[in-house]
N, CA, C and O of each residue as an XYZ file, in Angstrom:
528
protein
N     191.627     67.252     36.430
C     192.521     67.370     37.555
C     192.429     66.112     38.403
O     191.369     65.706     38.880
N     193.195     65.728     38.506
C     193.558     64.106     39.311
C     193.573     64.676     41.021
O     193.891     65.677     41.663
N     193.034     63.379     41.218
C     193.131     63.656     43.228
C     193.267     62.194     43.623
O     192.898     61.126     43.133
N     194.013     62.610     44.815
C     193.494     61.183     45.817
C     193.312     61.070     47.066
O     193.952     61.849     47.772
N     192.580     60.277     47.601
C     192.249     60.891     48.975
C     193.282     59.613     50.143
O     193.251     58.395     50.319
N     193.949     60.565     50.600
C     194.705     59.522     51.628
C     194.069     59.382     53.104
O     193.099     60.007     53.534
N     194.724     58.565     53.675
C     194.781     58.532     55.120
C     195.995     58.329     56.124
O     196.771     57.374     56.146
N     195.981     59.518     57.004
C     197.426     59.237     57.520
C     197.053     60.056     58.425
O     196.348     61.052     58.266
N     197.886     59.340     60.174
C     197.352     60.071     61.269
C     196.005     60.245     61.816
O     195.616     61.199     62.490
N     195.322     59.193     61.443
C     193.861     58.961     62.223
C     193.058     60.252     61.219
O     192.240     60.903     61.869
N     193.221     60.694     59.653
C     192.395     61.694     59.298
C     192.496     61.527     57.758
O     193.566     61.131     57.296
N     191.687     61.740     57.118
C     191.980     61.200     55.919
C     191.557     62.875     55.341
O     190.735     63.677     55.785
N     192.615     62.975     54.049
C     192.808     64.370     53.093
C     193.167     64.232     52.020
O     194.100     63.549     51.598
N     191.855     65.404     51.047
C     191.862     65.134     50.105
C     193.232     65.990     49.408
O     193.522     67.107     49.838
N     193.986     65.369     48.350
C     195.077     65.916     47.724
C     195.245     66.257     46.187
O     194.339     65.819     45.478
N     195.846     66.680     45.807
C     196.305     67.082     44.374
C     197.925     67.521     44.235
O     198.580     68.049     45.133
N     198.339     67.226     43.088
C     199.763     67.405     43.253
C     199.529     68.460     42.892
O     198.579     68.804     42.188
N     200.494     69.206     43.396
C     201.098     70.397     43.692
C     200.913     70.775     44.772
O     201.338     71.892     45.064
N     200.325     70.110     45.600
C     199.336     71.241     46.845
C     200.309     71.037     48.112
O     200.850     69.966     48.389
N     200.457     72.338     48.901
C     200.886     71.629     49.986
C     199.932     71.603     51.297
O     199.052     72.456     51.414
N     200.066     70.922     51.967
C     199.130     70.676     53.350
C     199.679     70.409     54.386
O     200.824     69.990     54.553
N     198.628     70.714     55.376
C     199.260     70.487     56.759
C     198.751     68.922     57.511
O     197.538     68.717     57.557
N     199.475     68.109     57.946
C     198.917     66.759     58.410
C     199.675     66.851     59.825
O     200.490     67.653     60.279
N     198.967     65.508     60.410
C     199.830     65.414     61.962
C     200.933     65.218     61.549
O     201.240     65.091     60.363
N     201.906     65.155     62.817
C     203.143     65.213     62.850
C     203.488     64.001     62.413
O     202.973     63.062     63.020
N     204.599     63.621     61.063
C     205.045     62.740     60.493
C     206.428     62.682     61.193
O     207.286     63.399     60.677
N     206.760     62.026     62.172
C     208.210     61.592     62.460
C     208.902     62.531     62.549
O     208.407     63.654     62.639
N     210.639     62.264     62.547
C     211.811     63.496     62.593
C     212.231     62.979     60.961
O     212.935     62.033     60.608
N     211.504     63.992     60.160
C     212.552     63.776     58.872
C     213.231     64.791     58.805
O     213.240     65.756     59.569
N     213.996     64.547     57.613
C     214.811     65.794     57.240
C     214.293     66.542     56.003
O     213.849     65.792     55.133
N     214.253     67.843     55.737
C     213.644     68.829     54.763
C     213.797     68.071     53.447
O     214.702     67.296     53.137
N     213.061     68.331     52.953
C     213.302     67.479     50.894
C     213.354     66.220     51.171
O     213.589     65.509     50.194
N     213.213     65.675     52.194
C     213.026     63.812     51.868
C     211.601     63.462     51.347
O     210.591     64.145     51.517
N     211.709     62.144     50.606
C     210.053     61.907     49.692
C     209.925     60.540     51.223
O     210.600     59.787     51.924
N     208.448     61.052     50.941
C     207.591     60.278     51.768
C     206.356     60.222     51.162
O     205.591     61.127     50.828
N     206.228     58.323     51.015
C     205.192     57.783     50.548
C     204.441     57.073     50.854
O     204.669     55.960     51.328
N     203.343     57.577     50.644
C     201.340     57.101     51.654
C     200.866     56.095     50.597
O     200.724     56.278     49.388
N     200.653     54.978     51.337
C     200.338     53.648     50.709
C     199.037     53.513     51.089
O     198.409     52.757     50.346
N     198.142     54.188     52.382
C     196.878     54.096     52.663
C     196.214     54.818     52.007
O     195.609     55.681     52.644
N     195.947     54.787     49.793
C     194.938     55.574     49.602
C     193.612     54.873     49.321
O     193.609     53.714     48.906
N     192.682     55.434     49.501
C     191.425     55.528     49.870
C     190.226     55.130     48.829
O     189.308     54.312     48.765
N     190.906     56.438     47.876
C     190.321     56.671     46.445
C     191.427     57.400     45.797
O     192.542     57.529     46.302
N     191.060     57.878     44.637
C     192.039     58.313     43.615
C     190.693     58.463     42.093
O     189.496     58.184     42.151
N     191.253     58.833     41.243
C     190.675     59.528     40.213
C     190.773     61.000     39.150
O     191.755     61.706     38.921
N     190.128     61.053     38.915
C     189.774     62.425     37.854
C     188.481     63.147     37.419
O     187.492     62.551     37.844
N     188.233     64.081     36.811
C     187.032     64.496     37.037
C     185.869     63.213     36.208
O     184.653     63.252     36.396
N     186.486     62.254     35.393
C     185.414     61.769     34.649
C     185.182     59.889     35.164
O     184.237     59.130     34.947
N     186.568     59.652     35.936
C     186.222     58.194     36.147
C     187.131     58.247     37.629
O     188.258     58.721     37.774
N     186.219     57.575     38.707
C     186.958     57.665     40.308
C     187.586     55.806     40.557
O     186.881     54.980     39.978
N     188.564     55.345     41.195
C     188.491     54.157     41.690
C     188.563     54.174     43.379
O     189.233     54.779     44.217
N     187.744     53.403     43.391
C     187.206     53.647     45.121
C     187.793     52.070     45.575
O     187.396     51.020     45.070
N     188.746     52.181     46.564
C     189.172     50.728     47.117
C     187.927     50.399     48.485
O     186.937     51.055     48.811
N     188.383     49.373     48.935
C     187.600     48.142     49.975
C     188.583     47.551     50.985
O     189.044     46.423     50.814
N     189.046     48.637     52.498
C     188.748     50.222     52.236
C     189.825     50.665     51.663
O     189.561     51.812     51.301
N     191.263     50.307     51.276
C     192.129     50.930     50.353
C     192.124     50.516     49.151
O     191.169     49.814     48.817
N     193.296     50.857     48.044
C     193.585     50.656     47.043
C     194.736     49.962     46.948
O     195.754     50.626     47.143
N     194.935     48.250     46.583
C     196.131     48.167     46.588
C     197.322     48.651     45.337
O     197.235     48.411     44.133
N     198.195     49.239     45.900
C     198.987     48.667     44.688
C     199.486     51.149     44.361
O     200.458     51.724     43.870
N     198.101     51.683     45.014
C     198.573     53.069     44.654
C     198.970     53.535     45.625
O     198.637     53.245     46.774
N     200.004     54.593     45.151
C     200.468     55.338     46.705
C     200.515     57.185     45.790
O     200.159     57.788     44.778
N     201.084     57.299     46.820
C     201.188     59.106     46.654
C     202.489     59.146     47.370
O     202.821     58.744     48.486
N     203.384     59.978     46.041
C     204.367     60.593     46.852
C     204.807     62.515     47.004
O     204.681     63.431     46.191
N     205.273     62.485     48.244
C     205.235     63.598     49.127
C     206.688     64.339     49.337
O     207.488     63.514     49.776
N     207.191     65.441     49.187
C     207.979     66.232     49.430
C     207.738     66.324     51.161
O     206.761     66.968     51.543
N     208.514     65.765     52.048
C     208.676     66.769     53.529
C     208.872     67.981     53.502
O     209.544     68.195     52.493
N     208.650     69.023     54.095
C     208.950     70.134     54.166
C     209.270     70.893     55.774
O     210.155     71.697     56.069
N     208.496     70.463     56.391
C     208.791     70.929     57.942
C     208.056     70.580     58.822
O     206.974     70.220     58.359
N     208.122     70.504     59.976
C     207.403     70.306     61.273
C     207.358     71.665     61.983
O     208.288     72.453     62.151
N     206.182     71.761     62.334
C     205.814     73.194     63.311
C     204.999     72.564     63.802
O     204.433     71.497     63.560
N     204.936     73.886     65.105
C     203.501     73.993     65.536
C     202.396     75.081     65.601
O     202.577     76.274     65.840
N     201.223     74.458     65.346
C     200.142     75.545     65.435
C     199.931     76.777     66.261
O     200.909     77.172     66.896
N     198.948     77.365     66.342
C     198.970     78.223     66.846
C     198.626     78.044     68.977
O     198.750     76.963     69.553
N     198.389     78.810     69.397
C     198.162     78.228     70.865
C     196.612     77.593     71.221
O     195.845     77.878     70.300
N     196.227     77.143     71.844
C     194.264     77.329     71.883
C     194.464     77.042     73.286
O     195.272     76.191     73.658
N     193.687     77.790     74.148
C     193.511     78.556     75.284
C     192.515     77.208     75.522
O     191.764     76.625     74.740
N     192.850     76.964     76.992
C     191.904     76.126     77.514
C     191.615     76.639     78.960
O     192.489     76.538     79.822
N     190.251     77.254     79.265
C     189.882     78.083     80.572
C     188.893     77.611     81.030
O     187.806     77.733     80.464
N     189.066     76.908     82.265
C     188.031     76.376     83.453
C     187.830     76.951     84.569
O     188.768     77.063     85.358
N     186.265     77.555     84.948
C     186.158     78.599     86.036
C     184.690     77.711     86.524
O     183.814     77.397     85.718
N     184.646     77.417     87.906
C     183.903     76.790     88.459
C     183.298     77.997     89.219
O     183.898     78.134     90.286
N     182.571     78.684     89.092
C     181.940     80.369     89.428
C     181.208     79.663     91.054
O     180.641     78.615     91.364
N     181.561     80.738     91.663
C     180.967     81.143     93.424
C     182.315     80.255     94.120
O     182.485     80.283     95.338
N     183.142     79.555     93.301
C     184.003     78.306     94.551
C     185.228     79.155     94.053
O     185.726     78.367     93.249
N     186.018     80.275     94.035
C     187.037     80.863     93.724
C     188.649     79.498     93.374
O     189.800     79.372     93.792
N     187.283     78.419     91.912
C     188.699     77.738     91.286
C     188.620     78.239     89.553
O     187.714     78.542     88.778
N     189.860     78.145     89.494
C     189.901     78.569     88.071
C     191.218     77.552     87.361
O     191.902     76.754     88.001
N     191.328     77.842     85.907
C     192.809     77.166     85.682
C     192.390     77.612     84.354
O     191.280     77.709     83.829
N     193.752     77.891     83.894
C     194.035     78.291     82.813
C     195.331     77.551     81.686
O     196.387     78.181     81.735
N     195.336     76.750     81.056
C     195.926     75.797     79.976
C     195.873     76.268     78.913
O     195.048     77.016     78.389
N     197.306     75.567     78.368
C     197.589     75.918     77.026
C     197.620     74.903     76.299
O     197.393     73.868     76.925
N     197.898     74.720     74.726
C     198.464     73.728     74.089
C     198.349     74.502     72.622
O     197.651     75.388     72.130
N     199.423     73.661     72.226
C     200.334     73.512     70.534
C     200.528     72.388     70.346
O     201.146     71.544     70.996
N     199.569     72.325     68.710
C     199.280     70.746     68.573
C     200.693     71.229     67.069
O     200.907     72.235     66.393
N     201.280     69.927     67.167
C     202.461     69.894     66.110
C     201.948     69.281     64.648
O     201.218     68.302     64.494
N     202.461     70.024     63.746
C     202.142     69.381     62.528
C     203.517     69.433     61.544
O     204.616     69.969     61.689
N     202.891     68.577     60.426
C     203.960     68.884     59.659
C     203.616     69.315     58.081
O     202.580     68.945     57.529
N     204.526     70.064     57.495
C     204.034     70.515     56.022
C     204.233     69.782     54.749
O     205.436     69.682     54.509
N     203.807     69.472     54.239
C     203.892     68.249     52.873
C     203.793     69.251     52.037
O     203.289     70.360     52.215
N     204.564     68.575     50.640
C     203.983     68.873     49.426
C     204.000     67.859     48.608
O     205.012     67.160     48.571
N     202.867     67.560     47.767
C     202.068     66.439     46.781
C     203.370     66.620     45.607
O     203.793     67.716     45.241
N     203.901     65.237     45.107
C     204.433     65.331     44.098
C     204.027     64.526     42.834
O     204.149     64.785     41.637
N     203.548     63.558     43.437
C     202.921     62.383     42.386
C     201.714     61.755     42.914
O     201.488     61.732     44.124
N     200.842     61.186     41.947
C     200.022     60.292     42.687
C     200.138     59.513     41.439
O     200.241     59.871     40.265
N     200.078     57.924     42.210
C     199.848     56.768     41.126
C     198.864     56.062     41.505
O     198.248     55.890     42.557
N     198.802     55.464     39.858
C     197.072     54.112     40.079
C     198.351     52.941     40.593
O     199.566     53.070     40.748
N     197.551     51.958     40.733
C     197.175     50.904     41.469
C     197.990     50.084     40.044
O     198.185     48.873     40.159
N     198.349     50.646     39.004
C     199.371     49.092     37.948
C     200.630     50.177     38.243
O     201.668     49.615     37.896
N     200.874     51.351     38.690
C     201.971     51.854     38.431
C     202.232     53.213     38.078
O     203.176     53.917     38.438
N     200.830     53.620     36.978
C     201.241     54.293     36.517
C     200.877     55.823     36.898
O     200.067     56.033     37.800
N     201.404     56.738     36.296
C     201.420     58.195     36.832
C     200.757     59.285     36.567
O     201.216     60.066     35.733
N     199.228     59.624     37.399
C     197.685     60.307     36.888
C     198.435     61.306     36.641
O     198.478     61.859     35.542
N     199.241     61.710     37.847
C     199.370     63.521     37.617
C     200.599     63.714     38.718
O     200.731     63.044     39.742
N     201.336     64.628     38.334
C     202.902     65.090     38.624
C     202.573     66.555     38.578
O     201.880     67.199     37.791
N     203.427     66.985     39.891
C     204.060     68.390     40.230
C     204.973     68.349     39.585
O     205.734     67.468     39.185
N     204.803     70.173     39.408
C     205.767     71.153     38.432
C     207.006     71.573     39.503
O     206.949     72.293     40.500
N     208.119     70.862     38.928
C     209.371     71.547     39.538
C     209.366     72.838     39.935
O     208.690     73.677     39.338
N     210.066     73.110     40.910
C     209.761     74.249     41.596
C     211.542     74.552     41.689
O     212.404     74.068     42.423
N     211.593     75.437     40.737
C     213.183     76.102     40.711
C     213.536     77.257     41.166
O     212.807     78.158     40.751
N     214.347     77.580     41.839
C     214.666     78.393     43.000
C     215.364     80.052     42.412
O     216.513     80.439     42.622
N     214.548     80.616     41.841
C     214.858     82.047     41.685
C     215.490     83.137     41.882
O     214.914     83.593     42.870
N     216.213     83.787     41.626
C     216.864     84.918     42.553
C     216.472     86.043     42.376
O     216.143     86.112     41.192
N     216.230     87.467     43.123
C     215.724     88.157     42.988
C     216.915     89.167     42.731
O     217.911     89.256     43.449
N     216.661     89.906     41.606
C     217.720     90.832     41.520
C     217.544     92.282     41.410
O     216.993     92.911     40.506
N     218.314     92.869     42.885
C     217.821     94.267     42.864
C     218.195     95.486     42.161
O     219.254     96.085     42.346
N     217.540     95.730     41.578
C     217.291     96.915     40.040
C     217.720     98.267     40.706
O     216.741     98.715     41.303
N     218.782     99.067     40.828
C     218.784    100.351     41.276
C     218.821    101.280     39.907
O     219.339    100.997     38.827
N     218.165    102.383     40.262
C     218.615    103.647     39.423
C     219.277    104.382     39.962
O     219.574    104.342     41.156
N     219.741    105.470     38.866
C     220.391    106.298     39.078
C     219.564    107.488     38.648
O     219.268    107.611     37.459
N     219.214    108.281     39.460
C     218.207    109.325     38.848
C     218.908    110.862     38.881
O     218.714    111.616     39.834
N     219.871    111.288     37.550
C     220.219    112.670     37.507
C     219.271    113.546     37.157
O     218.323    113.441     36.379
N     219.873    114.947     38.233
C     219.058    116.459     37.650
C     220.092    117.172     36.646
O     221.319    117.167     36.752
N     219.492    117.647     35.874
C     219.569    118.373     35.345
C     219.315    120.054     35.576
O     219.505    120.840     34.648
């Protein structure tokens, strides 16, 4: 199984195609655009790794956009006890959702590729159940 480890947004994550993940907020794209990370790190497979100094030139990883959200809330509560101060803060840190489609070495070529993902329909089965 091929990986590579990027960096993007002050945090570096480890990847595999197919996977999807959550990273900081990448810009205003639009859904299904490819976006490609040129800061990788390392890259490899289970039997031989190439480790760059500190990147790799020449490999990148490319990425399916998928969406921007935000997390959940995290409560921020300051109570200075006997002086009746208090304060109570919020925040929603924004991210966005990727999915891994390719990763390449460093001449070009292509460790490991995501499986198309074809869009299904679900079709609802009724019976007809007579008495007799």
């Amino acid at each position: 199984m091929s990986f590579a480890i990027i960096q993007t947004g002050g945090k570096q994550y480890k990847v595999k195609a197919g996977e999807i993940i959550k990273i900081e907020k990448f810009g205003d794209q639009k859904p299904n655009s490819i976006i490609e990370f040129k800061e990788i790190l390392a890259y490899g497979n289970d039997k031989n790794v190439e480790v760059g100094l500190p990147t790799v030139q020449g490999a990148k990883v490319e990425a399916e956009f998928l969406k921007n959200a935000k997390n959940r809330t995290v409560l921020i509560f300051k109570k200075r006890r006997r002086k009746n101060s208090r304060r109570k803060n919020g925040h929603r840190q924004q991210y966005s959702l990727i999915r891994v489609n390719k990763i390449m070495s460093k001449d070009g070529k292509v460790l490991s590729e995501a499986e198309k993902i074809s869009k299904v329909k679900k079709e609802k089965k009724t019976e007809i159940k007579k008495d007799k």
